[in-house]
C-alpha positions as CSV (number, residue, x, y, z in Angstrom):
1,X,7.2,-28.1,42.2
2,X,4.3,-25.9,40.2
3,X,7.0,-23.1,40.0
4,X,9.6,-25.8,38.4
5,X,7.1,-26.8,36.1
6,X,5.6,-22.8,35.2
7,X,9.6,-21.9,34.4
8,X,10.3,-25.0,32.7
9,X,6.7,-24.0,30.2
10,X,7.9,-20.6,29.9
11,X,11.5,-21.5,29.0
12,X,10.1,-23.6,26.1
13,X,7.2,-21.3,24.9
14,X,10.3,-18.7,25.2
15,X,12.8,-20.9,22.8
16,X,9.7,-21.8,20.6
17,X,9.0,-17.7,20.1
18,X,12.6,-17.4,19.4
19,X,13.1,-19.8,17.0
20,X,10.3,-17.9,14.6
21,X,11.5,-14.8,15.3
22,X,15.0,-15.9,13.9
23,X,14.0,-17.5,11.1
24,X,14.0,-15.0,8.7
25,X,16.8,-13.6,11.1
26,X,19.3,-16.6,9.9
27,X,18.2,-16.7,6.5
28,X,19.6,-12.7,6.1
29,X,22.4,-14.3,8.3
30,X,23.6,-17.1,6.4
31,X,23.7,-14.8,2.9
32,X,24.8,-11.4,4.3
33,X,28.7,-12.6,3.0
34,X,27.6,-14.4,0.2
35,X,29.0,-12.5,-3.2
36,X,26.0,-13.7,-5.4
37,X,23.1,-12.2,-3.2
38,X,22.4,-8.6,-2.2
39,X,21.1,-7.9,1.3
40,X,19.9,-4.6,2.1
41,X,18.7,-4.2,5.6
42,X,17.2,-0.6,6.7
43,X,16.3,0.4,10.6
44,X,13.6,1.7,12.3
45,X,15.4,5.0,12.9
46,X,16.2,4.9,9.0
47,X,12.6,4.9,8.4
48,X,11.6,6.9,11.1
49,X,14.2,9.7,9.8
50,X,12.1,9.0,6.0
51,X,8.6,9.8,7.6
52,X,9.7,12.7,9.1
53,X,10.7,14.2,6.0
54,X,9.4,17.4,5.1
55,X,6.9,15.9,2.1
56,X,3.9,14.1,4.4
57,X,2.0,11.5,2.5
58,X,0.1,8.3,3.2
59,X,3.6,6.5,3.5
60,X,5.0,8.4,5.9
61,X,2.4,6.7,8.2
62,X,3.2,3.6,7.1
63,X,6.9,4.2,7.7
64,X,6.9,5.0,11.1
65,X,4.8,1.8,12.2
66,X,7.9,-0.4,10.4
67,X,10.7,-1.5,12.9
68,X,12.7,-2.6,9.7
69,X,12.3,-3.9,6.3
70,X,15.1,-6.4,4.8
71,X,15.8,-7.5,1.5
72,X,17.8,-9.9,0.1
73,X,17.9,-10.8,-3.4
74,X,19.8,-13.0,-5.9
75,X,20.3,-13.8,-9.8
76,X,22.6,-16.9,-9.2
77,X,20.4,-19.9,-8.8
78,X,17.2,-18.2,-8.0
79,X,14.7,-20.8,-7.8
80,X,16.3,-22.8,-5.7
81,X,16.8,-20.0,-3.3
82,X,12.8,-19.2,-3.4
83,X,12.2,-22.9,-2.9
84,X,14.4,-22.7,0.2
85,X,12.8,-19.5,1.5
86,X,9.8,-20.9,1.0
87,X,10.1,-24.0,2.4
88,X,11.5,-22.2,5.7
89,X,8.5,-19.8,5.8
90,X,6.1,-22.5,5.8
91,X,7.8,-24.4,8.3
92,X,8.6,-21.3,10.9
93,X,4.6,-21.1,11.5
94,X,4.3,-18.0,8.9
95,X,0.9,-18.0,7.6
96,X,-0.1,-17.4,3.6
97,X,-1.8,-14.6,2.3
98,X,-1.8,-14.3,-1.1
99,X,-0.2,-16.5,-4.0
100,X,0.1,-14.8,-7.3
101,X,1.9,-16.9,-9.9
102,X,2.2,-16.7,-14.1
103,X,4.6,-17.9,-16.6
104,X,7.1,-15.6,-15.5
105,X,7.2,-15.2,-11.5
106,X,5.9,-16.7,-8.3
107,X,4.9,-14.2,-5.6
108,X,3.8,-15.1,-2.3
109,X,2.7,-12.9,0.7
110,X,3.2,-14.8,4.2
111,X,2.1,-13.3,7.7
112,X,2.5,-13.5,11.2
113,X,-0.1,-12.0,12.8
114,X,-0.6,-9.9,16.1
115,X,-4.4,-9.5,16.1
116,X,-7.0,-9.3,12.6
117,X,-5.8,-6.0,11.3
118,X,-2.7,-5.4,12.5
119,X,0.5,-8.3,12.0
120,X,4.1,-8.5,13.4
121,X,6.2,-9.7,10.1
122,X,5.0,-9.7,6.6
123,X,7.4,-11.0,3.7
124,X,7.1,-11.0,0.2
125,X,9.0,-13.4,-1.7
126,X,9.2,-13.0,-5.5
127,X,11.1,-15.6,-7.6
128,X,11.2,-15.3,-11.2
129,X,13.6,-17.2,-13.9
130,X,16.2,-14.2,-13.5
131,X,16.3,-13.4,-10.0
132,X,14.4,-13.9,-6.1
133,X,13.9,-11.4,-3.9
134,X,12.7,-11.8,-0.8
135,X,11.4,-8.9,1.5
136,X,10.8,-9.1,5.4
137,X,8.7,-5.8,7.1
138,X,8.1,-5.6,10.9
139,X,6.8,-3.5,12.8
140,X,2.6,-2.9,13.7
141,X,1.4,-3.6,9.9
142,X,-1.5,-2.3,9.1
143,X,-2.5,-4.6,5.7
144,X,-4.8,-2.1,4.5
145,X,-2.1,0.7,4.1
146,X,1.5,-1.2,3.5
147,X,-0.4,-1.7,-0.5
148,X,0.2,2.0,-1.0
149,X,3.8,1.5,0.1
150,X,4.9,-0.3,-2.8
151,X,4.4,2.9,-4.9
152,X,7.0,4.7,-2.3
153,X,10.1,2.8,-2.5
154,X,12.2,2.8,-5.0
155,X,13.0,-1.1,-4.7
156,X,13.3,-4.0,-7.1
157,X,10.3,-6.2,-6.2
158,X,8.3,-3.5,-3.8
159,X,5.7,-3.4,-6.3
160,X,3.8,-6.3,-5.7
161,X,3.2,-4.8,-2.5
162,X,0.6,-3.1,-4.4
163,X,-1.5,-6.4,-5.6
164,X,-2.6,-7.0,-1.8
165,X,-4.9,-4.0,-2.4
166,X,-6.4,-6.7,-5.0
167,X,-7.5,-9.0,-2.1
C-alpha cells in the first residue's frame, strides 16, 4: 500500500513539473501557425555551433550553457498578447525579477530557478504600443553573465537583457 501511495505522489509531482515546463511550451505552440506573430525558435546545437565559432568572447560562454532561446513576437494586438503572457507566467509558478516600465514599454524579467545563481528558464517579455516580444532562455543561466548577451544578438528586444546588469 506505501508503494501505491509513493507512485501515486510521484505521478502528480510528475504532471505538476510538466505542466510548468509546458507552459511557455504551448504558448510558442498555440502561435507557431498564426500569420500575425513571428516565432523564432533556435537549438542547443544552434548555439552550441555559435560558441564554437572561431571569434571567443564572453558570449560564447554564455551560449553554450543555453539549451534554447525562443522568441515570439507580434504587432497585431500586442497588449493584449503581453497581458496574456503575463498572466500565464504568473500563474505557471514563474517568479519576477525585474519590472521596468515608462510611457512607452513594459518589460518584465520572470525566473525559474535551479539553485541562487544559476536558474532553468528565464523570459523576457517586452510589450510596447507597437509590438510584444516575448523571449524564453533555458539552459544553466548564469544571471550575472546572460546581461552581456543582450549586446551579442542581433534580436529585436535582446537589449533589455542588458538592464539586469542594473539590478
Amino acid at each position: 500500500m506505501k508503494k501505491l501511495h509513493l507512485i501515486i505522489i510521484f505521478l502528480f509531482v510528475g504532471i505538476a513539473l510538466t505542466a510548468q515546463n509546458n507552459a511557455i511550451d504551448k504558448l510558442f505552440s498555440d502561435y507557431l501557425n498564426n500569420d500575425d506573430f513571428t516565432v523564432v525558435s533556435i537549438s542547443g546545437k544552434m548555439l552550441n555551433m555559435i560558441a564554437d565559432s572561431d571569434d571567443e568572447d564572453e558570449a560564447d560562454d554564455i551560449l553554450s550553457s543555453l539549451k534554447s532561446i525562443n522568441i515570439l513576437t507580434t504587432e497585431k494586438a500586442p497588449m493584449d498578447f503581453y497581458k496574456k503572457a503575463k498572466s500565464k507566467l504568473y500563474d505557471n509558478n514563474f517568479e519576477e525579477l525585474m519590472k521596468v516600465r515608462d510611457k512607452d514599454s513594459n518589460v518584465l524579467f520572470m525566473v525559474r530557478e535551479s539553485d541562487g545563481k544559476k536558474v532553468k528558464e528565464l523570459v523576457l517579455l517586452v510589450g510596447e504600443n507597437d509590438n510584444t516580444v516575448l523571449m524564453s532562455f533555458t539552459g544553466d543561466i548564469r544571471l550575472d553573465k546572460i546581461s552581456k548577451l543582450g549586446k551579442s544578438l542581433n534580436i529585436d528586444g535582446a537589449e533589455n537583457l542588458e538592464k539586469l546588469d542594473e539590478k
